[in-house]
PDB file of N, CA, C and O in Angstrom, chain B, residues numbered from 101:
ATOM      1  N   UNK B 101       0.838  -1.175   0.000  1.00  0.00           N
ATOM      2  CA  UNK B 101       0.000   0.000   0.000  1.00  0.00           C
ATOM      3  C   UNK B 101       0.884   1.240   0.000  1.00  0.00           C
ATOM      4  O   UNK B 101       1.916   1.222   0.671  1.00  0.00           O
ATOM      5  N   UNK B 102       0.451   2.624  -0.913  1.00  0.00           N
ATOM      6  CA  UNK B 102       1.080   3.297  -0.825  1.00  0.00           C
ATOM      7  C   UNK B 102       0.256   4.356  -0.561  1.00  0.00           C
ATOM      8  O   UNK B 102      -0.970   4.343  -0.672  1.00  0.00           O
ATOM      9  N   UNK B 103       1.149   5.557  -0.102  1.00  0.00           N
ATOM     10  CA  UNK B 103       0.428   6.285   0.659  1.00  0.00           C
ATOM     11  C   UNK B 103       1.141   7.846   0.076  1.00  0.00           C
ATOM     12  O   UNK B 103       2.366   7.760  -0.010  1.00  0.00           O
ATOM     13  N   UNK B 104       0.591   9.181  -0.314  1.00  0.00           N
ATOM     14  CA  UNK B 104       1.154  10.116  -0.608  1.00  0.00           C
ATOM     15  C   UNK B 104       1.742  11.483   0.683  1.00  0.00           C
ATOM     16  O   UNK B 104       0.930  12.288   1.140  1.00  0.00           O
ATOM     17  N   UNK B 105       2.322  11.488   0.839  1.00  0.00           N
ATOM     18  CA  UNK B 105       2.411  12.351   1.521  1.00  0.00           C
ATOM     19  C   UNK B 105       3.597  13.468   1.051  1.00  0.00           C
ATOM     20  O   UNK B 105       4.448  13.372   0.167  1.00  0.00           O
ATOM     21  N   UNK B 106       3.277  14.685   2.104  1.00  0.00           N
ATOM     22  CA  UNK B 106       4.047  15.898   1.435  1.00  0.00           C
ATOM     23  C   UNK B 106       5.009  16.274   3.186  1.00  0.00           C
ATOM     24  O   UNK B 106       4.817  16.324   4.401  1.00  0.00           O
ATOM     25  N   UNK B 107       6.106  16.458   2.098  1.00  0.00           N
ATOM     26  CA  UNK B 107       6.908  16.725   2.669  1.00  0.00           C
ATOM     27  C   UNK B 107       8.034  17.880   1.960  1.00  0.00           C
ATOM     28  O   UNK B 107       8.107  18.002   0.737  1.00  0.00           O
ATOM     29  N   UNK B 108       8.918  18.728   2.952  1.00  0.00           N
ATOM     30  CA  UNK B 108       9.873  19.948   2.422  1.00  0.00           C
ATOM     31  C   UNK B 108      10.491  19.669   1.320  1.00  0.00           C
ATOM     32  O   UNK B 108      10.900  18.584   0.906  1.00  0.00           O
ATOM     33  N   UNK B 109      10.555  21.079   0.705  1.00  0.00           N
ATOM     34  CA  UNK B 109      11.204  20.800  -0.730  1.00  0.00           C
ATOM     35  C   UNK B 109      12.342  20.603  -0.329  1.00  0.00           C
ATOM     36  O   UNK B 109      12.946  19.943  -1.174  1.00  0.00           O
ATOM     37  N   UNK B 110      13.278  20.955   0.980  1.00  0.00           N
ATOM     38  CA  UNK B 110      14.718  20.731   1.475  1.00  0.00           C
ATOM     39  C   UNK B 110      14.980  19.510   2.010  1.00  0.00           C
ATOM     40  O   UNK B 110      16.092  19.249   2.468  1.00  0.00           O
ATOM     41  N   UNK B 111      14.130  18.775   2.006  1.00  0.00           N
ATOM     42  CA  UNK B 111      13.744  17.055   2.776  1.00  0.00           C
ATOM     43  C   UNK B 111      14.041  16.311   1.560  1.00  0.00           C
ATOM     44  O   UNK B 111      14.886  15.416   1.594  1.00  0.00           O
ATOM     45  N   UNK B 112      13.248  16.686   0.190  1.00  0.00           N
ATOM     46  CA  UNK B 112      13.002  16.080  -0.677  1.00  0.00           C
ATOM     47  C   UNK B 112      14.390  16.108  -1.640  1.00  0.00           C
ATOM     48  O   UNK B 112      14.934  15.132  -2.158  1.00  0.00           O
ATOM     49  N   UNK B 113      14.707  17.217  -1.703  1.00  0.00           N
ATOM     50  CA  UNK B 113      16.354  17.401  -2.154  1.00  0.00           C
ATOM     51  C   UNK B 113      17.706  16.509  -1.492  1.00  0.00           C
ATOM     52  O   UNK B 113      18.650  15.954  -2.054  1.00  0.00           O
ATOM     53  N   UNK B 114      17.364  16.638  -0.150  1.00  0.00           N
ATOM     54  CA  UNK B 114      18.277  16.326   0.782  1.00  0.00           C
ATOM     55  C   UNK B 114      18.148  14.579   0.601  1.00  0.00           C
ATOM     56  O   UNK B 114      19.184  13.937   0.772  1.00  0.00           O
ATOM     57  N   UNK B 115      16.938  13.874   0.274  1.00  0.00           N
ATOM     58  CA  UNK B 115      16.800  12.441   0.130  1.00  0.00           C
ATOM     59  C   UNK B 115      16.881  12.085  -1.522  1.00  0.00           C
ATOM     60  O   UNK B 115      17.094  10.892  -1.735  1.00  0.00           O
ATOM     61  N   UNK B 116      16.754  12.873  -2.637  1.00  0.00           N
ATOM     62  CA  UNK B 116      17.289  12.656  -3.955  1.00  0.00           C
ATOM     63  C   UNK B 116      18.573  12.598  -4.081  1.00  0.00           C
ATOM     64  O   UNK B 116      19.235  11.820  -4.769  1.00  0.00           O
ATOM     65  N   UNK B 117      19.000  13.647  -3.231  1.00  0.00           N
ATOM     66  CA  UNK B 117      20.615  13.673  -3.238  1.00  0.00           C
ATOM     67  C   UNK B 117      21.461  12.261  -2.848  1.00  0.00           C
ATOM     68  O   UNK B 117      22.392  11.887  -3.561  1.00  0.00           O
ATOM     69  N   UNK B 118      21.090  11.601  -1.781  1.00  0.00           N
ATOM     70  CA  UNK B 118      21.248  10.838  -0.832  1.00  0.00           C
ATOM     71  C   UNK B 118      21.028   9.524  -1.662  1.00  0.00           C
ATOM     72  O   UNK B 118      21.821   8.586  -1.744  1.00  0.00           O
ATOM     73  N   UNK B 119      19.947   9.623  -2.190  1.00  0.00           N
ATOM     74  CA  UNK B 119      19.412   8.550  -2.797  1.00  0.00           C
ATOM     75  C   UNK B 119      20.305   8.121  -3.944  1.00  0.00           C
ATOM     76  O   UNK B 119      20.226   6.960  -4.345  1.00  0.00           O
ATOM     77  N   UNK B 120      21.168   8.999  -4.512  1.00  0.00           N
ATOM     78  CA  UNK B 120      21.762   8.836  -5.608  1.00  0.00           C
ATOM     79  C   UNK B 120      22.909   7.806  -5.037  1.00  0.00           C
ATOM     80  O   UNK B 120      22.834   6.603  -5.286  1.00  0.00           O
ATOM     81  N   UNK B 121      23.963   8.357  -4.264  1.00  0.00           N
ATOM     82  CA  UNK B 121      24.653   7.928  -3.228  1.00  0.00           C
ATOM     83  C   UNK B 121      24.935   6.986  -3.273  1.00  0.00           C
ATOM     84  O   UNK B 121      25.867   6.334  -3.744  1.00  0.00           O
ATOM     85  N   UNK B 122      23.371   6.706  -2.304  1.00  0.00           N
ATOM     86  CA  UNK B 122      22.977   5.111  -1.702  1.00  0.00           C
ATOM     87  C   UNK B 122      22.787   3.896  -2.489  1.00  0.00           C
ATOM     88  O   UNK B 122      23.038   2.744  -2.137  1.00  0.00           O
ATOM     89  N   UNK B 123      22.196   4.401  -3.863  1.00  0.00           N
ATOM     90  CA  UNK B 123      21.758   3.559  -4.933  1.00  0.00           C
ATOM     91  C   UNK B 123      20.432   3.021  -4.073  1.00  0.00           C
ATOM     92  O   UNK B 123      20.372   1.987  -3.409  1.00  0.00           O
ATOM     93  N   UNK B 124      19.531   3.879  -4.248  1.00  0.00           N
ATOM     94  CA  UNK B 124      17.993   3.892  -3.556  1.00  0.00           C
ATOM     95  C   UNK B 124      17.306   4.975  -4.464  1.00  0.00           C
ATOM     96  O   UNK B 124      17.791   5.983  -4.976  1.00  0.00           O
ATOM     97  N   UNK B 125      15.909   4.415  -4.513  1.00  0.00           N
ATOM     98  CA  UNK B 125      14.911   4.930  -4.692  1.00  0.00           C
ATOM     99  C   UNK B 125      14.600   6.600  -3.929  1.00  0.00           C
ATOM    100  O   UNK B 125      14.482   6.538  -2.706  1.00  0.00           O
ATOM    101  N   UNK B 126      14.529   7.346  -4.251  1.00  0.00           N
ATOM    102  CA  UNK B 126      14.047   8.815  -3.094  1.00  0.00           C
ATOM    103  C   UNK B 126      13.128   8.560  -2.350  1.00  0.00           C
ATOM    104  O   UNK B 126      13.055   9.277  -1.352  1.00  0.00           O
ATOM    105  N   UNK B 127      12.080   7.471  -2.517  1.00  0.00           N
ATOM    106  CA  UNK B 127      11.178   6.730  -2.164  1.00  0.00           C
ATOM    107  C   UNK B 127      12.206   5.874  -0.861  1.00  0.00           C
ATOM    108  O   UNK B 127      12.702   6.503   0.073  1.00  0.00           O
ATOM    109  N   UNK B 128      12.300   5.042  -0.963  1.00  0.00           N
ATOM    110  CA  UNK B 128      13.476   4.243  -0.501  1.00  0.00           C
ATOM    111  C   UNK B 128      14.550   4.930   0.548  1.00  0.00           C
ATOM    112  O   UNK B 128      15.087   4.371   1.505  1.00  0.00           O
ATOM    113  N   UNK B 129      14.678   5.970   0.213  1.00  0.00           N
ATOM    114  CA  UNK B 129      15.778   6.428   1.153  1.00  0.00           C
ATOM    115  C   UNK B 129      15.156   7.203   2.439  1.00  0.00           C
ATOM    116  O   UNK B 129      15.589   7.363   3.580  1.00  0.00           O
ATOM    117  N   UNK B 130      13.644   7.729   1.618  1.00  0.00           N
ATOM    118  CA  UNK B 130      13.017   8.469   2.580  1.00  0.00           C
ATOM    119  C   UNK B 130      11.902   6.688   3.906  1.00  0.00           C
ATOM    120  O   UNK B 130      11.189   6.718   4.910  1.00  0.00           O
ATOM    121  N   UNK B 131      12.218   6.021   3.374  1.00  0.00           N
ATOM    122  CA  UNK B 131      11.423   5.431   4.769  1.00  0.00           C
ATOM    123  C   UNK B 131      12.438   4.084   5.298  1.00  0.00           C
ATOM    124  O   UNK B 131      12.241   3.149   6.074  1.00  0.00           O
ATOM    125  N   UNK B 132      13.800   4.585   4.313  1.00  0.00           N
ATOM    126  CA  UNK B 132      14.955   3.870   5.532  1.00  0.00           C
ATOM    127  C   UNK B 132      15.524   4.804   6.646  1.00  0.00           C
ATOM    128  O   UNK B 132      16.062   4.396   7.675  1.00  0.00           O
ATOM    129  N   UNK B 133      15.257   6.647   6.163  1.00  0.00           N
ATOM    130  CA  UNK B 133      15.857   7.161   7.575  1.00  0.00           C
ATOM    131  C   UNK B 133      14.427   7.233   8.037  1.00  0.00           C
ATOM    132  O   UNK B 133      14.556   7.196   9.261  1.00  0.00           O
ATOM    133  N   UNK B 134      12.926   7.327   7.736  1.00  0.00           N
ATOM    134  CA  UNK B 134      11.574   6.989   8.615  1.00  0.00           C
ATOM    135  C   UNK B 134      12.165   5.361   9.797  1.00  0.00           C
ATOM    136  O   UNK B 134      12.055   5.326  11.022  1.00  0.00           O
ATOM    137  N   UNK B 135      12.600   4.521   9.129  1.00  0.00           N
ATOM    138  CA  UNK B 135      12.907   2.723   9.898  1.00  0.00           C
ATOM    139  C   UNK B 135      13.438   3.332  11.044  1.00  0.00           C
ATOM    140  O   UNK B 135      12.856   3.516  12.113  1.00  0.00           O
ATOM    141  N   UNK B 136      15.104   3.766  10.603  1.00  0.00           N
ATOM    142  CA  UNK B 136      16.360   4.058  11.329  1.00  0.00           C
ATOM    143  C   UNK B 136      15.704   5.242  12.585  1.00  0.00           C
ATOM    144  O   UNK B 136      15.930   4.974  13.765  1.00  0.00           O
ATOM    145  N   UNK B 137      14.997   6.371  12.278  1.00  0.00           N
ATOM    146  CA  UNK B 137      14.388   7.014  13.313  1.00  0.00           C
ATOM    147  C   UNK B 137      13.470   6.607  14.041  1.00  0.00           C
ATOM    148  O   UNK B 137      13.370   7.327  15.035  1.00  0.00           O
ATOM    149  N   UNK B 138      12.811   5.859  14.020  1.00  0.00           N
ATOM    150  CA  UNK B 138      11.673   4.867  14.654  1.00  0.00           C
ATOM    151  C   UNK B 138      12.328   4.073  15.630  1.00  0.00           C
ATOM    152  O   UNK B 138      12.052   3.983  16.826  1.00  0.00           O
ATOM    153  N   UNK B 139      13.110   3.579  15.074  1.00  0.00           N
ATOM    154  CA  UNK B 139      14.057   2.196  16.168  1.00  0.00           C
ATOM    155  C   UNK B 139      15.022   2.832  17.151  1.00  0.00           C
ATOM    156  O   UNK B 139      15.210   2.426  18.298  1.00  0.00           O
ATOM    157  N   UNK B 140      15.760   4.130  16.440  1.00  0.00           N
ATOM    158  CA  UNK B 140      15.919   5.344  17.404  1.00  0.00           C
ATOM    159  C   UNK B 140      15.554   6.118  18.696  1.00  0.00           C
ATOM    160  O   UNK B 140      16.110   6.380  19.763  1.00  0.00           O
ATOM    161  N   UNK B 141      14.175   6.400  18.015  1.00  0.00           N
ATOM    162  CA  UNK B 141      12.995   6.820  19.202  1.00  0.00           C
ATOM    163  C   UNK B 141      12.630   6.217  19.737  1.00  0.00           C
ATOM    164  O   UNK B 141      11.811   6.826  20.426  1.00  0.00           O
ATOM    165  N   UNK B 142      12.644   4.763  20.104  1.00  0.00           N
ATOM    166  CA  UNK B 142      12.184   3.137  20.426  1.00  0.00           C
ATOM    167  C   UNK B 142      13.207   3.129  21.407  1.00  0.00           C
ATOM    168  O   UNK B 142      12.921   3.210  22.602  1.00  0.00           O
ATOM    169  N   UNK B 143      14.658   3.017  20.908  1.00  0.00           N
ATOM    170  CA  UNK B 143      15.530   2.509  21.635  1.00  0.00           C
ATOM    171  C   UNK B 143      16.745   3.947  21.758  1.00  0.00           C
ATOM    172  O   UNK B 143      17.828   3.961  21.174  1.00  0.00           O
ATOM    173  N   UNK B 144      16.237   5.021  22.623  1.00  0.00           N
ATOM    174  CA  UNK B 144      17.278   5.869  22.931  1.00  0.00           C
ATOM    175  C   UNK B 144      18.846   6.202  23.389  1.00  0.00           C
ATOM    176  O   UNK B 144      19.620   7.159  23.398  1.00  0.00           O
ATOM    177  N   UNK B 145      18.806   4.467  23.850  1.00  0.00           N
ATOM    178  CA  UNK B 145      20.133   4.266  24.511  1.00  0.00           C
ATOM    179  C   UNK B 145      21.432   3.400  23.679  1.00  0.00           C
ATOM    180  O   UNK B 145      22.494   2.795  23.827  1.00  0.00           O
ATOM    181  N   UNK B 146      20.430   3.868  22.721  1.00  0.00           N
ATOM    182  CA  UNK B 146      21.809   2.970  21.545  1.00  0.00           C
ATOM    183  C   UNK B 146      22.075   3.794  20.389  1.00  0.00           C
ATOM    184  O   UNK B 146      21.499   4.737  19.847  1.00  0.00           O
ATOM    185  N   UNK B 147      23.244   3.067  20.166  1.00  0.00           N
ATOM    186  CA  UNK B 147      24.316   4.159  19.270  1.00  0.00           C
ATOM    187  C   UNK B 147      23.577   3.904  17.965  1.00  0.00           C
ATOM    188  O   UNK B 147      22.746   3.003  17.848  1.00  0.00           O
ATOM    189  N   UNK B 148      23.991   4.914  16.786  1.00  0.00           N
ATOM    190  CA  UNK B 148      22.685   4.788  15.551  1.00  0.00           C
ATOM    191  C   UNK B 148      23.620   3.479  15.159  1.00  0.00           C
ATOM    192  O   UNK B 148      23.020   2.427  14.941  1.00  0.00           O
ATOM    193  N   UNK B 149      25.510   3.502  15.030  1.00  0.00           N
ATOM    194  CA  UNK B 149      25.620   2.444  14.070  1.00  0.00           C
ATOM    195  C   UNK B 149      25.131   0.843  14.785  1.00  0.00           C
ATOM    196  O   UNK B 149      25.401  -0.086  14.024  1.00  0.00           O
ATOM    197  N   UNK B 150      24.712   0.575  15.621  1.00  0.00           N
ATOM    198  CA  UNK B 150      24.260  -0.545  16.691  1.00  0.00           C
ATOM    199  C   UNK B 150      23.218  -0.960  15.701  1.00  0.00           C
ATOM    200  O   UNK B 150      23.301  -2.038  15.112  1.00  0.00           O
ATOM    201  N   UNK B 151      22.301  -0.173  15.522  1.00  0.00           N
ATOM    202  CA  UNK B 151      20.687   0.071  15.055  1.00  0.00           C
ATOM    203  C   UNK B 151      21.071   0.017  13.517  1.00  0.00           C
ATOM    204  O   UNK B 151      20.644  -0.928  12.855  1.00  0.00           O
ATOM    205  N   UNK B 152      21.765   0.877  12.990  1.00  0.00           N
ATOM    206  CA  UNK B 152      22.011   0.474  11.477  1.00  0.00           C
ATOM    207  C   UNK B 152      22.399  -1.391  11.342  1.00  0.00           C
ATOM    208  O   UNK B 152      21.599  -2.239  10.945  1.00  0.00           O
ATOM    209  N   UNK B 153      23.519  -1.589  11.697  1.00  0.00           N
ATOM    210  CA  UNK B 153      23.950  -2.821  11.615  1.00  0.00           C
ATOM    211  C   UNK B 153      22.836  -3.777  12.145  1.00  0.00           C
ATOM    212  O   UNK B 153      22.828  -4.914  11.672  1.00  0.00           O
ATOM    213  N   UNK B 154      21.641  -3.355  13.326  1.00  0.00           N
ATOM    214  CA  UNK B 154      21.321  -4.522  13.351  1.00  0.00           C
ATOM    215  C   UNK B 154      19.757  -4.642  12.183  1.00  0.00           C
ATOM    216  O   UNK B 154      19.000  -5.612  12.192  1.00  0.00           O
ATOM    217  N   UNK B 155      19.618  -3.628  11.434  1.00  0.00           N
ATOM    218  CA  UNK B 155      18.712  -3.436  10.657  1.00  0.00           C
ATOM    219  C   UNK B 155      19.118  -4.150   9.392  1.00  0.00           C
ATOM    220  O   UNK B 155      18.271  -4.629   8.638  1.00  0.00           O
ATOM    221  N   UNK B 156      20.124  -4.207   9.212  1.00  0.00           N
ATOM    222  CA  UNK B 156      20.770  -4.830   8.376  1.00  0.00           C
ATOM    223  C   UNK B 156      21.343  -6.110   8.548  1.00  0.00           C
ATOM    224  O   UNK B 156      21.960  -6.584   7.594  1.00  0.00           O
ATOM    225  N   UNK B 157      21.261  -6.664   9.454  1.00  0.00           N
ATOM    226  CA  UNK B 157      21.471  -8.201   9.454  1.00  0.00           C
ATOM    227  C   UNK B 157      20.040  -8.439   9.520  1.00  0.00           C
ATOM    228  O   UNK B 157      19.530  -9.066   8.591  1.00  0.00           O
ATOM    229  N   UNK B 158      19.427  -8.096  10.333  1.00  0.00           N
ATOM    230  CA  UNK B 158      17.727  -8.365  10.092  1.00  0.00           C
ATOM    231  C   UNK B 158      17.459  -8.703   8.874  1.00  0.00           C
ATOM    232  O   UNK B 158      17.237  -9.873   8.564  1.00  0.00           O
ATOM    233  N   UNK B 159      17.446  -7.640   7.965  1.00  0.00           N
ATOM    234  CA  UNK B 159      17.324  -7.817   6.114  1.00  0.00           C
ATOM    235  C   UNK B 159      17.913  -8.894   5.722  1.00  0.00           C
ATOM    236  O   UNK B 159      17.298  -9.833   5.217  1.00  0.00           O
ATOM    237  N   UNK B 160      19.079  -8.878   5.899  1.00  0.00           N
ATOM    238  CA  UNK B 160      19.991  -9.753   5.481  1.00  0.00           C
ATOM    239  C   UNK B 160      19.200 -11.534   5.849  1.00  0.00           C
ATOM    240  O   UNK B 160      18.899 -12.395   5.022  1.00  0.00           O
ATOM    241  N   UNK B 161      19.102 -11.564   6.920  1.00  0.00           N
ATOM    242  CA  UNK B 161      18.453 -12.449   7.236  1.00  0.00           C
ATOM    243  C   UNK B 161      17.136 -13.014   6.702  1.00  0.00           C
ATOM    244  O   UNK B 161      17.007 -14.206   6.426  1.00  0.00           O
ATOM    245  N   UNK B 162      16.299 -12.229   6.588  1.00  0.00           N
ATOM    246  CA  UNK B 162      15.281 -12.021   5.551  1.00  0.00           C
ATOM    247  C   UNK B 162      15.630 -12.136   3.897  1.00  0.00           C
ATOM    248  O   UNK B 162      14.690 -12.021   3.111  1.00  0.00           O
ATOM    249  N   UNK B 163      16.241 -12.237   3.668  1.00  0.00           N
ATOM    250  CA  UNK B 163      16.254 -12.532   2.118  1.00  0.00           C
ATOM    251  C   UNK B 163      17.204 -13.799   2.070  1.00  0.00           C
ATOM    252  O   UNK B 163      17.271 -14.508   1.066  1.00  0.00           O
ATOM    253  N   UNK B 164      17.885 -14.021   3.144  1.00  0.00           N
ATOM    254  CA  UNK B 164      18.838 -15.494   2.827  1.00  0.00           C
ATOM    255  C   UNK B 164      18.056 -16.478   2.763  1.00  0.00           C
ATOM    256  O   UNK B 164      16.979 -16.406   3.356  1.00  0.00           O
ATOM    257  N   UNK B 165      18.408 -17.647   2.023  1.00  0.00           N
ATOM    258  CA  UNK B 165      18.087 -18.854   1.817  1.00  0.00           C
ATOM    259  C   UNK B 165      18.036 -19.647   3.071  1.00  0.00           C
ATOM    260  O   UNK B 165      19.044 -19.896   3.733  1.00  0.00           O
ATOM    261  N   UNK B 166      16.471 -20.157   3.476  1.00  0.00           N
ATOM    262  CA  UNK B 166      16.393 -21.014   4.433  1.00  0.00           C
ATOM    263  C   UNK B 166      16.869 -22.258   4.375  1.00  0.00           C
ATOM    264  O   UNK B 166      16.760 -22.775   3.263  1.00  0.00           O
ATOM    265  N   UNK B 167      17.565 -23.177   5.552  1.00  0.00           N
ATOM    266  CA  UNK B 167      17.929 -24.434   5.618  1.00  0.00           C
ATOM    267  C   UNK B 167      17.832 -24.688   6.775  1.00  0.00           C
ATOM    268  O   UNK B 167      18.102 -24.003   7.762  1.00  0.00           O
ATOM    269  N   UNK B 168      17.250 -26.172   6.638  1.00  0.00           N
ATOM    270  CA  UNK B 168      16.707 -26.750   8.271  1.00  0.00           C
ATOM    271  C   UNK B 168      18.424 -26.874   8.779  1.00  0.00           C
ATOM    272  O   UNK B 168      19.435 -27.085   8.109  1.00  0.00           O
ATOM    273  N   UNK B 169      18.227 -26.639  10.266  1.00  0.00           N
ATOM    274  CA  UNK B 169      19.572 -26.965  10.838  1.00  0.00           C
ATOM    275  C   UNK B 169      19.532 -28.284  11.413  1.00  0.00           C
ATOM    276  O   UNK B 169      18.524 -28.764  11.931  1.00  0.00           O
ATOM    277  N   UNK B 170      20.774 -28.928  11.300  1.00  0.00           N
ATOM    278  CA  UNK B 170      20.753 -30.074  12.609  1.00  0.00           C
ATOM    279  C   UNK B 170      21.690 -30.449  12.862  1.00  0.00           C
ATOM    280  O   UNK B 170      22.678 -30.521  12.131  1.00  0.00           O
ATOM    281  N   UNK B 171      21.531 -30.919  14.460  1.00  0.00           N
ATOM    282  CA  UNK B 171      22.203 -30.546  15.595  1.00  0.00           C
ATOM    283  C   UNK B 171      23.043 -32.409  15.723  1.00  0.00           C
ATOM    284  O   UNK B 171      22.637 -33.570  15.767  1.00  0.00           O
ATOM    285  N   UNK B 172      24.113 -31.825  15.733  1.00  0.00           N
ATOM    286  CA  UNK B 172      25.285 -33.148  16.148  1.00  0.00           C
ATOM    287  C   UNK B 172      26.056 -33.738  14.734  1.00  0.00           C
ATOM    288  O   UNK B 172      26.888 -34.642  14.816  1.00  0.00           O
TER     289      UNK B 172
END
């Protein structure tokens, strides 16, 4: 679902710019720093790269190939 919303023309610059960068969508860049500030405001007592990295093994995790484990 998508949803329109308006936001600063200096927001919108500042995440095209970024986006180029990143190799992201402006779309894309704008609701990975929305994720990264959320988990932020969630969890105040942690450092952003803590929260980056663990957002990113999360993903990471999420798109790897499942395999049953077993033990011995």
């Amino acid at each position: 679902m998508s949803t329109v919303i308006r936001i600063s023309d200096r927001l919108a610059e500042e995440a095209k710019t970024r986006s180029k960068v990143e190799h992201r969508s402006m779309t894309s860049q704008l609701e990975y720093w929305a994720t990264i500030g959320k988990a932020a405001e969630e969890n105040p007592d942690l450092p952003f790269s803590f929260i980056k990295e663990t957002l990113l093994a999360m993903a990471e995790m999420k798109d790897a190939p499942k395999e049953e484990y077993t033990f011995g």
